[in-house]
C-alpha positions as CSV (number, residue, x, y, z in Angstrom):
1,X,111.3,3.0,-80.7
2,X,110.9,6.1,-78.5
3,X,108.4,8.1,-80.4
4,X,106.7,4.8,-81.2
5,X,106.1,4.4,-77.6
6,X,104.9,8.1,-77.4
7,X,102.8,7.8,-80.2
8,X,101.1,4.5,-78.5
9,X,100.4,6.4,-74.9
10,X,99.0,9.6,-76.9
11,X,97.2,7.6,-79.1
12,X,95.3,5.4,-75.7
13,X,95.1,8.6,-74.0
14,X,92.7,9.6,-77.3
15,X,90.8,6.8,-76.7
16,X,89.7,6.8,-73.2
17,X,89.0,10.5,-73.2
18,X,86.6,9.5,-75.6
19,X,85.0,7.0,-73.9
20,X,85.1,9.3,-70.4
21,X,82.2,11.5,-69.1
22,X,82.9,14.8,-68.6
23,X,80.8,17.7,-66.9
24,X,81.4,19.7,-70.3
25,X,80.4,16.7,-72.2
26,X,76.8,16.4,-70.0
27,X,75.9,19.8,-70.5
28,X,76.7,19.6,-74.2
29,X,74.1,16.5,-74.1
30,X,71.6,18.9,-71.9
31,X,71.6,21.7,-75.0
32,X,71.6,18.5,-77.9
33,X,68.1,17.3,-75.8
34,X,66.8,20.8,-75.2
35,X,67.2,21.7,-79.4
36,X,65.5,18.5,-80.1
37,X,62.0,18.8,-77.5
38,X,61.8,22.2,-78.7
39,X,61.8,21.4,-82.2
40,X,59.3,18.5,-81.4
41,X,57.3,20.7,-79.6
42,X,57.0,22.9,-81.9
43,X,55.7,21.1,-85.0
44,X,53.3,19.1,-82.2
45,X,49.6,20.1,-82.3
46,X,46.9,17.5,-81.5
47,X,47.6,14.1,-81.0
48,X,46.3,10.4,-79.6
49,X,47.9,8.0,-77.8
50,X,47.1,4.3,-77.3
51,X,48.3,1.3,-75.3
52,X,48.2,-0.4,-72.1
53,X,47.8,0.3,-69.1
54,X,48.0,-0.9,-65.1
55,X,46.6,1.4,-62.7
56,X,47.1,0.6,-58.8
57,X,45.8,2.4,-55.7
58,X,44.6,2.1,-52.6
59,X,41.2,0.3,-53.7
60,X,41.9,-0.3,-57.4
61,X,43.7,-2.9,-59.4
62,X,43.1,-2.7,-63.2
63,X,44.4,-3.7,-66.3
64,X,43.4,-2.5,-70.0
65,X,43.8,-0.6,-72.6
66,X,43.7,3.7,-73.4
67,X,43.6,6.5,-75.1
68,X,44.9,9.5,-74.3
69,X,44.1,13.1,-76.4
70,X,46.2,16.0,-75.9
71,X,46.5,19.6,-77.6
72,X,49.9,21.4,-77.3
73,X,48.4,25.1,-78.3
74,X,45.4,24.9,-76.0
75,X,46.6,22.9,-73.1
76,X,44.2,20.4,-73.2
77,X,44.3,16.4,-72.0
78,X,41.5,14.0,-72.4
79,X,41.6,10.1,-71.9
80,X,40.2,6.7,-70.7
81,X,41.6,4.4,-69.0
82,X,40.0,1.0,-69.4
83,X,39.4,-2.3,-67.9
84,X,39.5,-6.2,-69.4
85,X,35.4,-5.5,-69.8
86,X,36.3,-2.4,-72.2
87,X,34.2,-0.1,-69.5
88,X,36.1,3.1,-68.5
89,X,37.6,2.4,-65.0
90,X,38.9,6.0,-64.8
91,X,38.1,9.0,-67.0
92,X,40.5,12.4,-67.2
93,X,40.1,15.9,-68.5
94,X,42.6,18.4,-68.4
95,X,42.3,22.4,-69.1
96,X,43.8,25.6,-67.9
97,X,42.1,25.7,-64.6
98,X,42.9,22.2,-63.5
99,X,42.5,18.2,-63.9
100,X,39.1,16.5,-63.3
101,X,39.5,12.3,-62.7
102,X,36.1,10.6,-62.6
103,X,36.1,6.5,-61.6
104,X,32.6,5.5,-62.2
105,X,33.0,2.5,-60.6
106,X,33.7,3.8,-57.1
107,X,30.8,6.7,-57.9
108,X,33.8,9.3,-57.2
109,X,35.0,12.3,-59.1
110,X,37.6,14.9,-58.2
111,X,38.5,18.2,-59.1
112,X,42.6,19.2,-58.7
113,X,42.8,23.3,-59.3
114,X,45.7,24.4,-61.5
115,X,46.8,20.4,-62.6
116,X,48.3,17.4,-61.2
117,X,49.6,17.8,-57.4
118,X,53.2,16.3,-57.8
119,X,54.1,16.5,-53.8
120,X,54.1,19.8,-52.5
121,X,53.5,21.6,-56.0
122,X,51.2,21.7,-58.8
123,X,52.2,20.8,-62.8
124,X,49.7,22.6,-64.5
125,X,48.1,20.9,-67.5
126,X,49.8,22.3,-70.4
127,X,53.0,21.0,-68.8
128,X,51.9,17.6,-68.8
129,X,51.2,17.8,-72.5
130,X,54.9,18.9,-72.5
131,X,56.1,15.8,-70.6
132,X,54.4,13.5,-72.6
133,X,56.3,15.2,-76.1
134,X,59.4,15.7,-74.2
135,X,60.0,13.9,-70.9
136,X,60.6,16.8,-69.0
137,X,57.9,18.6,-66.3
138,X,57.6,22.3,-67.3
139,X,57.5,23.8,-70.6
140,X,60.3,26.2,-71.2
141,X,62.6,27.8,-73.5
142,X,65.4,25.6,-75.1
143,X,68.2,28.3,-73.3
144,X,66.3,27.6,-69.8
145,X,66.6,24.0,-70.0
146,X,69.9,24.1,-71.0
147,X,70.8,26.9,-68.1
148,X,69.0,25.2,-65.6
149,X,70.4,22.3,-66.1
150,X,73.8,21.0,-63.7
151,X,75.7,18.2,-63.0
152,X,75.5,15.3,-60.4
153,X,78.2,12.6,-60.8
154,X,77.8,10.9,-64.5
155,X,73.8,12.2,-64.4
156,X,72.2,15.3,-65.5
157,X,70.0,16.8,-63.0
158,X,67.1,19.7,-63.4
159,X,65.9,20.5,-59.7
160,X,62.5,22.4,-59.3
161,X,61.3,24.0,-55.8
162,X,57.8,25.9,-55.0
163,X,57.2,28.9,-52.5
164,X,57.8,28.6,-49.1
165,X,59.0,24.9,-48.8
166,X,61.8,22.3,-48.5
167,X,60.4,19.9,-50.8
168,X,62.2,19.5,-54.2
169,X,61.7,17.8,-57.8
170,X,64.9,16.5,-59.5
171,X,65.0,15.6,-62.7
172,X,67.7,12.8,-63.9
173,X,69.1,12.1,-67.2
174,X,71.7,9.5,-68.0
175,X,74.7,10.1,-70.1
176,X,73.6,9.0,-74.1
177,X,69.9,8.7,-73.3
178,X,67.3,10.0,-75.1
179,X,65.1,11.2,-72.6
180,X,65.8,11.9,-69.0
181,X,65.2,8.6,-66.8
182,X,63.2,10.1,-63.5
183,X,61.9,12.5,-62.0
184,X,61.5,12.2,-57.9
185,X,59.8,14.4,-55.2
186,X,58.5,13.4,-51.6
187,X,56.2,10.6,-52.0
188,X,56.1,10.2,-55.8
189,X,57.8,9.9,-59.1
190,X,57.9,9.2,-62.4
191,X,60.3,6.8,-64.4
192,X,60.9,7.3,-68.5
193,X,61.5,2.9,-69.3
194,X,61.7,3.7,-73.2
195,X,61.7,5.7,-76.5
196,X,59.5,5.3,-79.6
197,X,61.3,3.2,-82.6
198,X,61.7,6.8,-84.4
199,X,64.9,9.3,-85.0
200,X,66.0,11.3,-81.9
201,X,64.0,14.3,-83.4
202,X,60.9,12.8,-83.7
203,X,60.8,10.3,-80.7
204,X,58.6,10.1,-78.1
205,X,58.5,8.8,-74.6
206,X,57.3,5.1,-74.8
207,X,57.0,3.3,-71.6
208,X,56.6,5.7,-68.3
209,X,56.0,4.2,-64.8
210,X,54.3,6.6,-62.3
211,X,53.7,6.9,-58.2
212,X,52.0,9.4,-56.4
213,X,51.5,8.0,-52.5
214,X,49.9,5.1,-53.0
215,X,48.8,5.3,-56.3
216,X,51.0,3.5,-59.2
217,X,50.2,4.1,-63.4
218,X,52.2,2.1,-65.9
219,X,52.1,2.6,-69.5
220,X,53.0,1.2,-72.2
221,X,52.4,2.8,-75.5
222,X,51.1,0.8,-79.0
223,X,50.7,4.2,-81.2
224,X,50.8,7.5,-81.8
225,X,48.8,9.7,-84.2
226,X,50.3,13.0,-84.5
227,X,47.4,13.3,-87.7
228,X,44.2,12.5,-85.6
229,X,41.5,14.9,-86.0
230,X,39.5,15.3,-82.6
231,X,36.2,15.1,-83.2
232,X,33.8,17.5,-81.9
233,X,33.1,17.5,-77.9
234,X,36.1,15.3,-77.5
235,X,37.6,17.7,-75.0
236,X,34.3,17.6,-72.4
237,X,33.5,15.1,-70.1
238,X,30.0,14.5,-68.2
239,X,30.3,13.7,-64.6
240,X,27.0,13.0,-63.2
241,X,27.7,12.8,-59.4
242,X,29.1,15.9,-57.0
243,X,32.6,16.7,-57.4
244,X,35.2,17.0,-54.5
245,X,37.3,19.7,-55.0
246,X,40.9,19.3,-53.6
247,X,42.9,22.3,-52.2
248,X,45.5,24.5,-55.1
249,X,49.0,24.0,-54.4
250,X,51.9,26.1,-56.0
251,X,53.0,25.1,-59.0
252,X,56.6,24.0,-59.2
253,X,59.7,26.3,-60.9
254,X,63.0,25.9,-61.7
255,X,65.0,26.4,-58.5
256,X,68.6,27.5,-60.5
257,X,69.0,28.7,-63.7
258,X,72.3,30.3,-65.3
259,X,72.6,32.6,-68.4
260,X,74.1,29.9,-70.6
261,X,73.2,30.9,-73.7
């Protein structure tokens, strides 16, 4: 009866250690994620995205469909965004030196040196084509995800800084999810809603939700072509009124990282 007893405790003690989230168990999810966006990234080279889409600012409400080009060797992003009359409401194109937005609606185009402005830093272009593959803001080596990565709670957490400031960018990931959930810094963020219906290696992102100040972007994606051939030209982009070039910010870097190898 006795070592029936202690076989019953041992054997519940089994089972909710299983069940139990650990801080070893987090950062053995944080290397799993970081093997499978490298190995995604890797094999990724152009690519189109469709879907829908509800942009939101200041002075703009709009609902429609886009598509969204991006080239993971050459750093390159180029999409329309349109409204329920199939006319472009807002227009992007992204290189190495920096994102260009055109709205020709509003007769309004701006220039944004480096790549997005995410609060007090910059996220340069080829890093965006990174967090659209992978969900997470910089493009780095599998071993720096995993050593930057630490522990908050039941959540993984990446936290990025820039020169000279207080402002921070965490990055959150839930225990079991694919992707990481959000990303927050002063006066923006971004939220990861959904994966793709594919494998954990070759899933994407499927549903984001984005604010920066004022301005909200939700999307919802309806395909992706890994096989699409861009056609030539794809990557340029005719504005035809002046451009207002907004001031460079620093771009954002891991604040802690660890030789975890």
């Amino acid at each position: 009866m006795r070592v029936k007893t202690l076989l019953c405790v041992f054997s519940m003690c089994i089972f909710l250690s299983c069940g139990t989230v650990t801080q070893e168990s987090l950062l053995r999810q944080s290397e799993l994620y970081a093997s499978r966006i490298a190995f995604g990234w890797e094999r990724l080279g152009s690519f189109q995205l469709r879907g829908s889409a509800r942009l939101q600012g200041s002075n703009l409400v709009a609902r429609g469909p886009f598509v969204l080009w991006g080239h993971a060797e050459e750093g390159l992003l180029r999409g329309d965004f349109f409204g329920p009359d199939g006319r472009p409401v807002i227009s992007i194109k992204g290189d190495s030196t920096g994102i260009l937005i055109y709205m020709p609606g509003d007769e309004y185009a701006s220039f944004t040196p480096g790549g997005l402005h995410a609060g007090a830093g910059t996220i340069p272009v080829i890093d965006l084509v990174h967090l659209l593959r992978t969900g997470y803001p910089l493009l780095m080596e599998a071993w720096e995800i995993t050593g930057s990565a630490s522990v908050s709670g039941e959540m993984i957490q990446w936290v990025f800084c820039v020169s000279d400031t207080v402002d921070r960018m965490v990055l959150s990931m839930e225990d079991g999810a694919m992707f990481p959930s959000e990303c927050e810094w002063k006066n923006g963020e971004f939220k990861i809603r959904a994966s793709s219906p594919h494998d954990e290696y070759n899933s994407w992102p499927w549903s984001w939700s984005t604010r920066i100040n004022d301005s909200v972007v939700e999307l919802e994606l309806t395909d992706i072509n890994t096989s699409a051939v861009p056609w030539t030209g794809i990557w340029e982009m005719t504005v035809p009124i002046p451009i207002d070039t907004l001031d460079f910010a620093p771009y954002w870097q891991p604040e802690f990282q660890s030789d975890r190898r």
